[in-house]
C-alpha positions in Angstrom: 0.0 0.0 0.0 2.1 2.9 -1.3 0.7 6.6 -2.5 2.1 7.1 -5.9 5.4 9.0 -6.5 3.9 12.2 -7.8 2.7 12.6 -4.1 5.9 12.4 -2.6 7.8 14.3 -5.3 4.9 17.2 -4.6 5.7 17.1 -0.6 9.2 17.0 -0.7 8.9 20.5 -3.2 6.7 22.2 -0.8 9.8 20.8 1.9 11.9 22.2 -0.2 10.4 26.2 -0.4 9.8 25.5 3.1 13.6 24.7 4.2 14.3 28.0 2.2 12.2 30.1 4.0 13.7 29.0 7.1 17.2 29.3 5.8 17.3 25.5 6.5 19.8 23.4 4.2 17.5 20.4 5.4 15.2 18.4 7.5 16.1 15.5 9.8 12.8 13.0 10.3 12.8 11.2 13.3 9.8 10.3 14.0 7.7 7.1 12.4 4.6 9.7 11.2 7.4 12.3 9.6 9.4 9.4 7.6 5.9 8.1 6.7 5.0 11.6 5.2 8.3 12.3 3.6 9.4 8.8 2.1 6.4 6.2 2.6 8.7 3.8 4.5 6.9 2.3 7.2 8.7 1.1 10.7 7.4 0.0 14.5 9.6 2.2 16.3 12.0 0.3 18.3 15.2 1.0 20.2 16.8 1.1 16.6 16.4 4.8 15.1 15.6 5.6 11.9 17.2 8.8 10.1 15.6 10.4 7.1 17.6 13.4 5.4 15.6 15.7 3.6 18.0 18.6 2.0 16.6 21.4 0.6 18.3 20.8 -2.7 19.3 17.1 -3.8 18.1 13.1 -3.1 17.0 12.2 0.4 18.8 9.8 2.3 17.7 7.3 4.7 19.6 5.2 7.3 17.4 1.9 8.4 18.7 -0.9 10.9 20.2 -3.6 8.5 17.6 -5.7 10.3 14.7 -3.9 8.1 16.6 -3.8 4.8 13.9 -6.4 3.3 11.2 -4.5 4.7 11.9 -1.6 3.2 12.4 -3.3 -0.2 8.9 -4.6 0.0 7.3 -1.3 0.6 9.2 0.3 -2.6 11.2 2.8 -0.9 13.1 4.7 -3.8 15.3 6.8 -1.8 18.5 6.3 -1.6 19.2 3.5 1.5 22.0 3.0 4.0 21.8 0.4 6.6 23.9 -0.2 10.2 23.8 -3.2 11.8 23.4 -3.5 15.7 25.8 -6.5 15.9 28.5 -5.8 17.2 27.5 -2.5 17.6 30.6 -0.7 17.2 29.5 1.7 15.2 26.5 3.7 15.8 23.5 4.9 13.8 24.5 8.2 14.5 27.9 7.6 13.1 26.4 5.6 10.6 24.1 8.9 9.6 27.4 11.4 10.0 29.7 9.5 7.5 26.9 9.1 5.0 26.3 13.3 5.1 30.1 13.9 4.6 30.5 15.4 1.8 27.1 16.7 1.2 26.7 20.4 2.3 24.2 20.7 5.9 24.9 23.7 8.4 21.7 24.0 9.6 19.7 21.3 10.1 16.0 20.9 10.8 14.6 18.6 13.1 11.0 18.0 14.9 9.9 19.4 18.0 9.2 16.1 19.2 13.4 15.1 19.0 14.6 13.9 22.6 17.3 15.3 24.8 19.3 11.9 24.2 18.5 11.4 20.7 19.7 15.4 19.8 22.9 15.0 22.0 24.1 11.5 19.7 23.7 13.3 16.9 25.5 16.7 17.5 28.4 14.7 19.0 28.6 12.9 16.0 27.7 15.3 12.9 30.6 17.8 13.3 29.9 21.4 12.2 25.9 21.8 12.2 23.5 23.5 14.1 20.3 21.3 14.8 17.3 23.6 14.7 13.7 23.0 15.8 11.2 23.6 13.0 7.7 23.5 12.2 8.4 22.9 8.9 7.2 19.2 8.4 4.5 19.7 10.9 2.5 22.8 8.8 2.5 20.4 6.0 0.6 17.8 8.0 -1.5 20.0 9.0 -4.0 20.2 5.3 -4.1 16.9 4.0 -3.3 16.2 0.3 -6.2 14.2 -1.9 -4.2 10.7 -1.8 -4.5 11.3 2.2 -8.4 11.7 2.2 -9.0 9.0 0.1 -7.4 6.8 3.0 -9.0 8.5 5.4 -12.3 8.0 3.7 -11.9 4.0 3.4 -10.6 3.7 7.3 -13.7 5.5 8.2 -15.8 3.0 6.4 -14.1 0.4 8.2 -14.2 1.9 11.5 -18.3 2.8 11.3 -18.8 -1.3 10.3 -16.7 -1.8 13.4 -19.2 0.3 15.9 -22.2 -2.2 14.2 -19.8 -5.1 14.8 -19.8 -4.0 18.3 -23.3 -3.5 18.6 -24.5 -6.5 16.9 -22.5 -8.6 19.2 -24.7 -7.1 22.3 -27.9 -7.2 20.1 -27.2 -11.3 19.3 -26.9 -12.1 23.2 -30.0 -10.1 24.4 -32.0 -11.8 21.3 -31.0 -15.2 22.3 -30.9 -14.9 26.0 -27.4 -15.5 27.0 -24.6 -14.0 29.0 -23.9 -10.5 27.7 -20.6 -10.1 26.6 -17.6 -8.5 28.9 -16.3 -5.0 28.2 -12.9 -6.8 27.0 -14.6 -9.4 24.9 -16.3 -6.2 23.0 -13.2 -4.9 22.3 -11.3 -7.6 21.3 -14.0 -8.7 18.7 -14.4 -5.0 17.3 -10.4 -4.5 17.2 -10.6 -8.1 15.5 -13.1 -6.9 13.1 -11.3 -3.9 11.9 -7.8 -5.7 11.7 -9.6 -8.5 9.5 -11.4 -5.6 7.1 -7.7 -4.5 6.5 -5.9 -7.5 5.5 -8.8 -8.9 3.3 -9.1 -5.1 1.8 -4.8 -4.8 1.3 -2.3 -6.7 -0.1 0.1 -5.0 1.9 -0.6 -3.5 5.3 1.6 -0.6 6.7 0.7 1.3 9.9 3.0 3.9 12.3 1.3 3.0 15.4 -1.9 0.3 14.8 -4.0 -1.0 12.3 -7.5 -0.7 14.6 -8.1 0.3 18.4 -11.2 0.2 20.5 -11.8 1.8 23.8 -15.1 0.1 25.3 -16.4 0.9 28.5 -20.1 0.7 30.2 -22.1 1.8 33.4 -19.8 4.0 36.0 -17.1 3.2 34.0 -17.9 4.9 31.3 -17.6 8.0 33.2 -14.0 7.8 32.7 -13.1 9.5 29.6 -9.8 7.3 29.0 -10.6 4.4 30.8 -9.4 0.7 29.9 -12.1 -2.3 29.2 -12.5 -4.4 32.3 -14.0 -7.4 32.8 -17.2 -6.1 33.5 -20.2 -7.6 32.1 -22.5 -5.3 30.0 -26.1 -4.9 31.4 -29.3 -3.8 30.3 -29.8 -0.2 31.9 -25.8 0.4 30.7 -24.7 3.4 28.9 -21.7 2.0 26.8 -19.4 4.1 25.1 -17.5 2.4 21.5 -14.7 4.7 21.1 -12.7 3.1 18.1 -9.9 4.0 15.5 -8.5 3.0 12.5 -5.8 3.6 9.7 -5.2 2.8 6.3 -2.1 3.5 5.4 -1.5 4.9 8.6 -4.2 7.6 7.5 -6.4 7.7 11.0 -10.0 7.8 12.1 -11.9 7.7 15.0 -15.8 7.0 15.4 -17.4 7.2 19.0 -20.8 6.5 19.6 -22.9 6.3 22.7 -25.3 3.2 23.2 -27.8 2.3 25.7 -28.9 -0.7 26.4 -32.5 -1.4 26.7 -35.4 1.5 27.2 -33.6 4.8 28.3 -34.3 6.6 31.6 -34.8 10.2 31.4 -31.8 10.6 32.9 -29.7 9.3 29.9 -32.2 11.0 27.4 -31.1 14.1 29.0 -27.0 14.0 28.9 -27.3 12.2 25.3 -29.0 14.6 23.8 -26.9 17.4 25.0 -24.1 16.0 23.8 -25.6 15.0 20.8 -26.4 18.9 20.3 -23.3 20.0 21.0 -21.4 17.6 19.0 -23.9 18.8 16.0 -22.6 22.2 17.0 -19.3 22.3 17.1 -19.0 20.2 14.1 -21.2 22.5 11.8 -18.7 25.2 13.1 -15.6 23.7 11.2 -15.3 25.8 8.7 -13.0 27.6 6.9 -11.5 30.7 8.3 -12.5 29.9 12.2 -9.9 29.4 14.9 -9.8 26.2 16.9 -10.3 28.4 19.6 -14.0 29.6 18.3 -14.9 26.5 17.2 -13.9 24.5 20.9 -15.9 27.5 22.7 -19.3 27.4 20.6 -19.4 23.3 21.1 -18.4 23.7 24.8 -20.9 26.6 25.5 -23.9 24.4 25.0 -23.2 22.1 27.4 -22.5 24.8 29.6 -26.4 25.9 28.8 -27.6 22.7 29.6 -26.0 23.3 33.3 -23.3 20.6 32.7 -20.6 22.2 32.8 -18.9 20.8 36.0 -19.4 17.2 33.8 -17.2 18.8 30.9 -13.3 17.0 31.0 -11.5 17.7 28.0 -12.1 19.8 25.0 -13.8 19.5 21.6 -11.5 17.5 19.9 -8.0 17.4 17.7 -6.5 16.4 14.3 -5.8 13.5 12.8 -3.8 12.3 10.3 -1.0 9.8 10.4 -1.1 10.1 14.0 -4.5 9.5 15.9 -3.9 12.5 17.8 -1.9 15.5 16.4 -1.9 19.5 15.4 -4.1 21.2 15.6 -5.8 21.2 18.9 -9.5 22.2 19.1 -9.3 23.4 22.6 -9.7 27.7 24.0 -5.6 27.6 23.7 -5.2 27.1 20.2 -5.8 29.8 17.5 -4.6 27.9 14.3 -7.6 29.1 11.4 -9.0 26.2 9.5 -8.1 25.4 6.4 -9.5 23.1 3.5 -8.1 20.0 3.9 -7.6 19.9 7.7 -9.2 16.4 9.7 -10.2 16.8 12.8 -12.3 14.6 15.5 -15.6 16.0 17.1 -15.9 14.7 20.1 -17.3 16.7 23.1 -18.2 14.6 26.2 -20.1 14.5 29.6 -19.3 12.3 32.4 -21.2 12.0 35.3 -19.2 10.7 38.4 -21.2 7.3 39.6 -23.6 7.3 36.9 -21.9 7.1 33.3 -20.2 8.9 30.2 -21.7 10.1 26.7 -19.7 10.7 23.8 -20.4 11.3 20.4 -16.7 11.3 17.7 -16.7 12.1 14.1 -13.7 12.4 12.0 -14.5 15.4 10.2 -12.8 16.9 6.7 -12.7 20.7 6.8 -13.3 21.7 2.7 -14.9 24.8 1.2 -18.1 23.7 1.1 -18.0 23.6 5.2 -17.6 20.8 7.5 -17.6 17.2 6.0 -18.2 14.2 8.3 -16.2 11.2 6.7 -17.2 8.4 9.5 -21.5 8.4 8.9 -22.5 5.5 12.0 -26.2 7.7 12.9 -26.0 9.8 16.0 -29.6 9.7 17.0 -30.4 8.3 20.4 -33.4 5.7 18.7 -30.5 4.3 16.6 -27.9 3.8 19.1 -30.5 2.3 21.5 -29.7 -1.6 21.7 -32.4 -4.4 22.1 -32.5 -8.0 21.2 -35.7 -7.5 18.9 -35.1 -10.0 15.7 
């Protein structure tokens, strides 16, 4: 699963006026998301660094652990390659980077904000003459996807809105035959099943920076927890159970988070559902073009806050994806980056009632022209996201 050359030739141009501006000679990748971008080569990060020299003028280089040579023949990767090899380890990847630059004119070098204390002292010791300089560089052009992006994040939101009926059905089946209702853990392991089998029977060859398909699943109190971890807790009718899943193709993320009750609602849940359900619809129809994050995080936000439920509010609207799940920008008060066409971002406000349970409704939305685009499509409505065992 590789984009097609043009779209690599077309970012590393945009790099390239980029590094310019920033009197840059060129960019050091050195994280599994920025390679990804720049060069389509796909790695698990390990303990083994991977280098990926970006000038501003020439061919990119990149240094691999011998150990993933193959690999990176069987993605395509049609950069030039060097390779060090951890046994016996005399000679380090740094080192291994430095004497491949000599020669090859660098004295200020770009790296990512997210470059470690450790990781910036090897290289300085070992890359004589150059000053290492934070940029945000590779990061602005994450920020608006190009159309080969979309496209994957289209079909992972596809897969990840079958994966919330997956979910469901499996709770739906057990109420209709009268068994055991399934455990928080055994939801998520057969949704996060599902999705992983959707991508291997959809692609010959799957790549991913971090994982293929996740699922949060939690239900009752728990759910009132907005990152909590499946237990072993049995679902029950009366529950309010939060799916909060993800998925990437190519690496290309998207998250879908629905809110389900189980069995006739009280008033109680009809109440915080449909808040949130409001001011999900809310902040998402105010993703458009031109508004700050800032804006947008306040309008969603300030509905709840009508609905007196503000003290129940815990994190902000929501964030962008791309090849990362979470990443620039931030839809939270702090944040003033303006929208832009091509941005993808998640909608996601929440309540979460200590003792009683969460709601949370996620889209993955695409930011165009036109206004706000939601690319995952599971309904929203509380009737459709009740769940009975009627057949």
């Amino acid at each position: 699963m590789r984009l097609p050359d043009t779209f690599y030739a077309t970012v590393r141009a945009r790099l390239g006026d980029a590094l310019a501006e920033r009197d840059l000679d060129g960019f050091l990748a050195t994280a599994p998301a920025d390679v990804a971008f720049l060069a389509g080569f796909f790695y698990i990060a390990t303990e083994r660094p991977v280098y990926l020299w970006m000038p501003r003028e020439g061919d990119p280089l990149l240094v691999i652990p011998r150990l993933d040579e193959e690999y990176a023949a069987q993605q395509e990767i049609t950069v030039e390659t060097v390779s060090y090899a951890e046994f016996p380890g005399v000679v380090t990847p740094e080192e291994t980077l430095a004497a491949a630059l000599s020669g090859r004119r660098a004295r200020r070098i770009g790296v990512g904000a997210g470059l470690t204390i450790g990781t910036f002292g090897k290289l300085t010791r070992a890359i004589d003459g150059v000053s290492l300089v934070t940029t945000d560089a590779v990061a602005r052009l994450r920020l608006c996807k190009f159309p080969e992006e979309i496209a994957l994040h289209e079909a992972a939101a596809r897969i990840c809105d079958e994966m919330l009926a997956a979910g469901r059905e499996l709770i739906a089946d057990a109420l209709a035959r009268g068994t055991e209702l399934p455990r928080e853990d055994e939801i998520a392991r057969h949704v996060i099943g599902y999705g992983t089998d959707r991508m291997y029977a959809d692609y010959d060859r799957v790549v991913y920076t971090t994982k293929l398909a996740g699922g949060l699943v939690y239900a009752g109190p728990n759910s009132a927890l907005p990152h909590g971890l499946p237990t072993r807790r049995r679902v029950r009718p009366g529950d309010t159970l939060i799916l909060s899943l993800g998925a990437a193709v190519a690496s290309r993320f998207v998250e879908s988070e629905r809110t389900f009750v189980i069995g006739e609602p009280t008033a109680e849940q009809r109440r915080y559902y449909e808040a949130d359900r409001e001011a999900q619809h809310v902040g998402t129809e105010a993703m458009r073009v031109g508004r700050t994050c800032a804006e947008v995080n306040r309008e969603c936000l300030d509905v709840l806050r009508g609905h007196g439920l503000g003290e129940y509010i815990r994190h902000r609207q929501g964030h962008g994806i791309g090849l990362q799940n979470h990443e620039a920008p931030w839809v939270e008060d702090g944040d003033d980056t303006v929208l832009a066409p091509g941005m993808v971002l998640s909608s996601e406000p929440g309540v979460y009632v200590p003792g009683h349970a969460g709601y949370r409704i996620s889209d993955t939305v695409l930011v165009t022209d036109a206004g706000p685009r939601r690319l995952t499509r599971y309904p929203r409505d509380l009737a459709s996201n009740v769940i009975e065992g009627v057949r």
